[in-house]
Residue, then its C-alpha position, 0 to 999 in steps of 0.5 A: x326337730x330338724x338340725x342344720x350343720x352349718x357347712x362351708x356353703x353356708x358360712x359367711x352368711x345371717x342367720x335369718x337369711x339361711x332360714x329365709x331360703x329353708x323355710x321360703x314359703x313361711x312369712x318372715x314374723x313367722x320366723x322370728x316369731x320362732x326365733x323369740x319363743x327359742x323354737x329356732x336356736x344356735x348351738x342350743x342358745x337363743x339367736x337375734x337372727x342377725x348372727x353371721x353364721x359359722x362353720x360347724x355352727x348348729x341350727x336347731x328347728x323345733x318344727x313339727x314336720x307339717x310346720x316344715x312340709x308347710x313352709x318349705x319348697x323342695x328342691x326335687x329338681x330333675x337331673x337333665x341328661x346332658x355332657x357337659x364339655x369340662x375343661x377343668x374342675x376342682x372342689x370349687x370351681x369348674x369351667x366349661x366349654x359352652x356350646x352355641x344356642x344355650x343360655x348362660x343363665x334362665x331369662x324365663x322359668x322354662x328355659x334350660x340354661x348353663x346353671x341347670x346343666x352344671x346342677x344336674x352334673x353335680x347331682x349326677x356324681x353326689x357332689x351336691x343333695x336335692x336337701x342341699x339346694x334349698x340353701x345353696x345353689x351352685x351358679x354361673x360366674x361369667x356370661x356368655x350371649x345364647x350364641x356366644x360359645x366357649x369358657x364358662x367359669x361355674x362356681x360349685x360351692x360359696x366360696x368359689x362364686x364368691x371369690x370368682x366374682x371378685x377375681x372377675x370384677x377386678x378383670x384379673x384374668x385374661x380372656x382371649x376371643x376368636x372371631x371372623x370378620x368382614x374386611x381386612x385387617x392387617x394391624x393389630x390395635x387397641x381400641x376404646x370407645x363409650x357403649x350405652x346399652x338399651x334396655x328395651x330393644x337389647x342393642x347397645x350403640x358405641x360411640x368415641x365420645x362420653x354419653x350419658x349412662x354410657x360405659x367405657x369400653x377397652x378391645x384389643x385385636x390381633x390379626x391372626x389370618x386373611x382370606x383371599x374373599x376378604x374376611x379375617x380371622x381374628x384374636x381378641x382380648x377383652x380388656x373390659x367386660x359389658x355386654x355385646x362389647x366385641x359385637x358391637x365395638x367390630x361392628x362400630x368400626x366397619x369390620x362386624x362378625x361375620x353370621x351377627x344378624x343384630x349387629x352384622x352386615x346383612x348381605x355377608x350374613x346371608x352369603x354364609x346362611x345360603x352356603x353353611x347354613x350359619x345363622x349365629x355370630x363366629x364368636x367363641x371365648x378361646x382362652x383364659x389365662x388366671x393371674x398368680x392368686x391369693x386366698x382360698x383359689x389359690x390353685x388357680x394361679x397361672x392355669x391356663x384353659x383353651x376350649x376348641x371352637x364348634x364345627x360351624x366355626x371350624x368348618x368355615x375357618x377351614x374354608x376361608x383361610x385355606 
């Protein structure tokens, strides 16, 4: 027989779900097969499987332990060693300083992304069990592109993904971007325009009039320093959120980021490959600001995070703006 104490992480959700994830390799009629026979039950009674579950809730398994070994996946996950760059961490969230040339997220079973980094480092210091991911696994809240270094929100526990998507959706939170550009420019300004992305060759195109599947787009820009070879250093604030957006919007007005090989100016490009071997774009999510804050994040309320740019950025600010 195996018990289940129904924790915070787990709250909040069906019981049928729970057990899709504990017993994930086991054939849903199995499940509620073992639900109609009372081999499943919650708090010692008969459960539907529709029941939201509870904190503090008990689920009791039946289960001969080959039953268990037969239906369920362990999670023997290997703990990656890797330092993660913390910039601030409570019980439910912990926002990072992500590096240039890590995903966010997997796009592939092979690839090591943000998420693995943040499990392993929750492993590592017993804030979480290898028993505990097969129902639960901490994640990502915000996304940054493979080259696109700085903040990254990771949510450790439920209520921290689930509350952080919200904030995120609602863009209550202010987040600020530094840049180089090519060109001059001398005013700070908001811009908007319409953004349609394709799916196949992953560009996006910006456009100043409403297209078809196309979302509005909202960047403003602050002018922070010129160099005397043209370039500027910029301070953006995204005031909507879609993919590629400042890439693309910089780039839709003649000023694109200086190493953007997808959106970019190629002979800029490779002047700054040849002489600082860059081969990303100078784009890093600088700073976030939390707005005042009800509910269970609460103590997140004006928190502000800065997170150093890389040595490539710096080394080629140092250079320009001299």
């Amino acid at each position: 027989m195996k018990e289940i104490n129904v924790s915070e992480n787990l709250a909040g959700q069906r019981l049928d779900k729970l057990l899709f994830k504990i017993l994930n390799k086991a054939p849903k009629s199995f499940i509620y097969k073992m639900l109609r026979k009372k081999n499943i039950v919650l708090n010692n009674k008969k459960a539907e499987g529709s029941e939201i579950l509870k904190i503090n809730d008990i689920i009791k398994l039946y289960l001969a332990d080959e039953t268990m070994d037969k239906f369920s996946i362990h999670m023997e996950m290997d703990i990656v060693d890797y330092e993660l760059d913390i910039l601030y961490e409570d019980k439910n969230i912990l926002i990072i300083n992500k590096p240039i040339g890590i995903l966010s997220q997997k796009s592939t079973k092979k690839d090591l992304s943000m998420v693995d980094y943040l499990i392993s480092y929750m492993l590592k210091t017993n804030q979480i069990t290898h028993e505990q991911l097969i129902s639960f696994k901490p994640g990502i809240c915000n996304r940054l592109d493979r080259n696109t270094s700085g903040i990254l929100i990771g949510g450790k526990t439920l209520v921290g993904l689930q509350e952080m998507a919200k904030i995120i959706r609602m863009r209550k939170i202010d987040k600020y971007y530094l840049c180089i550009v090519k060109g001059r420019l001398e005013d700070s300004k908001s811009i908007t325009g319409y953004l349609k992305k394709d799916k196949d060759s992953n560009i996006v195109t910006v456009s100043q009039k409403p297209l078809a599947q196309a979302d509005f787009i909202h960047t403003e820009y602050e002018p922070l320093s010129y160099s005397r070879e043209n370039y500027t250093l910029l301070k953006v604030q995204l005031i909507t959120g879609r993919s590629h957006q400042i890439r693309a919007h910089l780039a839709s007005i003649g000023h694109p980021i200086i190493g953007d090989f997808k959106y970019g100016d190629e002979k800029t490009n490779n002047y700054f490959k040849e002489k600082h071997g860059l081969k990303h774009q100078l784009l890093h999510s600088h700073r976030c600001v939390f707005p005042q804050l009800l509910g269970p994040l609460d103590n997140l309320s004006g928190l502000e995070c800065e997170a150093a740019v890389p040595k490539i950025f710096d080394t080629i600010k140092r250079d320009l703006f001299r």
